[in-house]
N, C-alpha and C positions, 0 to 999 in steps of 0.2 A: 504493500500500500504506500509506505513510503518512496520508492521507486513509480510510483503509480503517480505518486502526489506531483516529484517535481518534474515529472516530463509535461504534467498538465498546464502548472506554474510556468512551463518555459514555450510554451507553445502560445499562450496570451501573446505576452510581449511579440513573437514572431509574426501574429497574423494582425496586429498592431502597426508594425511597419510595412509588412505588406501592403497592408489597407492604404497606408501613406504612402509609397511609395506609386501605386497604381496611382493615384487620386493623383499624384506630382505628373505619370509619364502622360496620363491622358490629358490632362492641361495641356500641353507640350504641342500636341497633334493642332496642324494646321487647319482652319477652318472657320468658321462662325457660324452655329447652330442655328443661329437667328436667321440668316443669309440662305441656309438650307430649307428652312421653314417657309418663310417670308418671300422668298426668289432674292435673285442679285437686283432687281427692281426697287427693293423697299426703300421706303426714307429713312432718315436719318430716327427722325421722332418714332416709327413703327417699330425699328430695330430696340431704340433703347428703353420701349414700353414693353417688351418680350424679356430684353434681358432683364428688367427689373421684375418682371412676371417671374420666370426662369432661378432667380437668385443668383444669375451672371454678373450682378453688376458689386456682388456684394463682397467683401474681403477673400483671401484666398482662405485662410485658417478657418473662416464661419464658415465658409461653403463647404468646407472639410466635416466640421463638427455636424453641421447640421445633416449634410451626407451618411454618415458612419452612423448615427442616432437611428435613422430613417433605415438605415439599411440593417441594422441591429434589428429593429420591432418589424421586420418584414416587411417595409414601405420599400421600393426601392424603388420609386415614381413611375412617370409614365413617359414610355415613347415619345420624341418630339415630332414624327413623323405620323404616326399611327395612332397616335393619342390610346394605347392599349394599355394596360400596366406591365409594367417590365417582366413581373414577377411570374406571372400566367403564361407570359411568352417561353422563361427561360425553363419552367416547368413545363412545359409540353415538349421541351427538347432534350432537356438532360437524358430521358429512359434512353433517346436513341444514340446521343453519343456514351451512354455507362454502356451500353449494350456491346455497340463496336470494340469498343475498348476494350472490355471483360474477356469477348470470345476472341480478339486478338492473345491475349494475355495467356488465354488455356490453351488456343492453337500451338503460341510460342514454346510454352513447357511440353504440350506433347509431342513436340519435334524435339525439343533442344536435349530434355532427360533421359531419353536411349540414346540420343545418338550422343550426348557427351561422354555416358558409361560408356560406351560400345566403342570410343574413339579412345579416353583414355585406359581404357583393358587391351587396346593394341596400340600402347603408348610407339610410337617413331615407324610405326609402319607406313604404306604407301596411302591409304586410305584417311589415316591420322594427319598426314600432310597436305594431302588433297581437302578432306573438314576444316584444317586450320585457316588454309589458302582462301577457302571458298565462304569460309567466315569474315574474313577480314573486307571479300570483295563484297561482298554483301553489306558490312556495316558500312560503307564507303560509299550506298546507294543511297541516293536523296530517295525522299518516300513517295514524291511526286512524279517520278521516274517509273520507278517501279507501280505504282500504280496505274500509269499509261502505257506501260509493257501489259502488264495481264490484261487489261482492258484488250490490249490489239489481239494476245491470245486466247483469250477462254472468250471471251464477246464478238470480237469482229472475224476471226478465222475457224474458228471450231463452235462459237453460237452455242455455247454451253450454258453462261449465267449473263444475268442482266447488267447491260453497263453501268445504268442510273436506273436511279428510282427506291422506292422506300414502299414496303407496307407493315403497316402494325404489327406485332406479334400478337396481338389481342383479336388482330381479323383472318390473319391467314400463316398457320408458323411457319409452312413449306415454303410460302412467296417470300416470308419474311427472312430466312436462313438464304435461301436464294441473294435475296439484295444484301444480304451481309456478308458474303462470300469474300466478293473479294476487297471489298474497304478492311474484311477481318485480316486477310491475309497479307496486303498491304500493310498492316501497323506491325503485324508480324512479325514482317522480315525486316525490321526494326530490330525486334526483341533479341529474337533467334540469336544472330551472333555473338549479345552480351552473355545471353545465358549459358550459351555452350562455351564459350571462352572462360568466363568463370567454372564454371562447373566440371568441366577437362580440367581445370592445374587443380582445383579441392580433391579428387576423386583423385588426380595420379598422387598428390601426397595420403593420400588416405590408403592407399595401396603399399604406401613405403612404409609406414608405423609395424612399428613392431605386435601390437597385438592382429593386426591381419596379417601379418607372414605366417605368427604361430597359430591364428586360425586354419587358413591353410595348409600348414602343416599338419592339423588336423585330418586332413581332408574333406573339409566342409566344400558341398558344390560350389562354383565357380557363378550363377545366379544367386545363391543366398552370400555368399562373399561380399559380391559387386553392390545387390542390393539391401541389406543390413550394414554388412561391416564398413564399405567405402563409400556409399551414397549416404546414407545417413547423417556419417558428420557433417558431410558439403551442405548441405540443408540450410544452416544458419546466413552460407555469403550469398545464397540463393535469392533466400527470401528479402535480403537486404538491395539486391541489386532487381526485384521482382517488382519490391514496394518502391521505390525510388524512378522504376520505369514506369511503372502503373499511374505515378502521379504526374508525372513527364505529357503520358501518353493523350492527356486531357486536353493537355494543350496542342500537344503533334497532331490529334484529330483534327484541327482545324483544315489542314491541307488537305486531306482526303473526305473529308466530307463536302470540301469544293469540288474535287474530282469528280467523286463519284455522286454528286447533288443530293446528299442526306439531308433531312431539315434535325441537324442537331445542331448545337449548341456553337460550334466551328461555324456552322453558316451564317448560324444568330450572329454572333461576333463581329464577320465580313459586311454580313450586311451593314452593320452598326456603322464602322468604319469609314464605308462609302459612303454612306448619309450623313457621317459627322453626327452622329447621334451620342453624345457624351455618355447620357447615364446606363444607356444602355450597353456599350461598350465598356466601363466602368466595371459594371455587374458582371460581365461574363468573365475580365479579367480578374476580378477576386475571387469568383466563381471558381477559374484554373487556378489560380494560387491555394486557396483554403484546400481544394483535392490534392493538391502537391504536399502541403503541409501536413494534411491528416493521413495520407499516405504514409508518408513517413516516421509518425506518432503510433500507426497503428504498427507499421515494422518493428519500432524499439519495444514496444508493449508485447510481441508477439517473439523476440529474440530469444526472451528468459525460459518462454517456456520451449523451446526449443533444442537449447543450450542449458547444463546443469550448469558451466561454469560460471555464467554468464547471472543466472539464478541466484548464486552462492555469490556474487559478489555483490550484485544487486540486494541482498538481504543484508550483507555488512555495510554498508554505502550510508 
């Protein structure tokens, strides 16, 4: 509990600066919300009756305060374009970017987990080289690449899955796996090569310790070896490099859900951008931050029980 107590304590302050720093970057951005609204036509009197409307006209620190208060109690205004509430908007998007993200994240472990065992159990062979190789060229792929690659293969040449388009999970789960296909597989090949790049050097040391030689020695199978004695411990940088990408990925959604024309949260965002829409731009970027942040709160919280060592120090702490 005490371990519990001050990651909670240290995690305030962090989403504190967040908050301000977002609030700083989006000030920043070129434009005039008024101008957007209004056309380049307005007068001069239309313009600064909007921004006194707006609370544009008002200190930078108040428009801070009174921001963060409003975004606290779940106000977090309304569209200046749409005049819709922010709130309603970013909630009918979120299931579809949590969604991409999640089945990215499972597609990624069920590639990366065999085939990192299976590469470091034949640590320096041809195959081992070839996985290392073909990791590296992979992490070196922007996502927006590779998501106009499989587009032109699995959509435009072999007419297999849908290029664009989105349906509910709630109306159709086949059509919906379908449009998730490849935006999942896409964030993907993101993941893939951190996790087996990690997960190959955990596993080839976890093969070098001496209680798996003398297991071995044993002659315990060669499958309960790999997976009890030298997958197990790698589990801890796993899930560190798991959570850390998972909170990442909220954000990297944003490109692919351009791509492949998802209405999540990534398109909410662009649109925002384009329209010079502050608060709603605003929102989505605290939105990515606060999942980056709780991401990685829920890794340290979830490390102990993973790790005894890690448990027994955290109990003395």
């Amino acid at each position: 509990m005490r371990y519990l107590g001050k990651r909670l304590l240290l995690t305030v302050p962090t989403l504190l600066a967040v908050t301000m720093a977002s609030f700083c970057l989006i000030k920043l951005l070129p434009g005039d919300p008024a101008l957007r609204i209004l056309g380049t036509h307005a007068t001069e009197p239309a313009r600064e009756e909007l921004h006194r409307r707006l609370g544009l006209d008002r200190p930078f620190f108040v428009q801070y305060g009174l921001w963060l208060k409003h975004l606290l109690t779940g106000d977090w205004g309304q569209s200046y374009l749409t005049g819709l509430p922010i709130r309603h908007t970013i909630a009918a998007a979120i299931p579809v970017t949590a969604e991409v993200v999640l089945l990215s994240q499972a597609l990624a472990l069920a590639v990366a987990v065999p085939l990192a065992t299976a590469l470091a159990a034949h640590r320096g062979s041809a195959a081992d080289r070839a996985g290392t190789v073909s990791a590296f060229a992979l992490l070196a792929a922007p996502s927006f690449i590779v998501g106009v690659l499989l587009v032109y293969v699995f959509s435009v040449r072999w007419q297999l899955l849908p290029a664009s388009g989105y349906a509910p999970l709630s109306d159709d789960v086949v059509a919906n796996l379908r449009d998730m296909a490849l935006p999942s597989l896409t964030l993907a090949t993101a993941s893939v090569p951190l996790f087996l790049r990690v997960l190959r050097a955990d596993v080839v040391l976890s093969l070098e310790q001496e209680y798996v030689v003398a297991a071995r020695s044993r002659g315990i199978s060669r499958v309960r070896l790999l997976g009890t004695h030298a997958l197990r411990p790698a589990l801890p940088s796993l899930l560190t490099v798991a959570g850390v990408q998972l909170g990442g990925l909220f954000g990297g959604a944003v490109v692919v859900e351009y791509v492949f024309g998802l209405p999540g949260v990534g398109s909410v965002f662009l649109n925002g951008i384009f329209a010079s829409d502050f608060l709603l731009v605003q929102a989505c970027v605290v939105l990515f931050t606060v999942a980056y942040v709780l991401a990685n709160l829920t890794v340290d919280l979830l490390q102990p029980l993973l790790d005894p060592r890690l448990r027994h120090a955290a109990a003395r702490a």
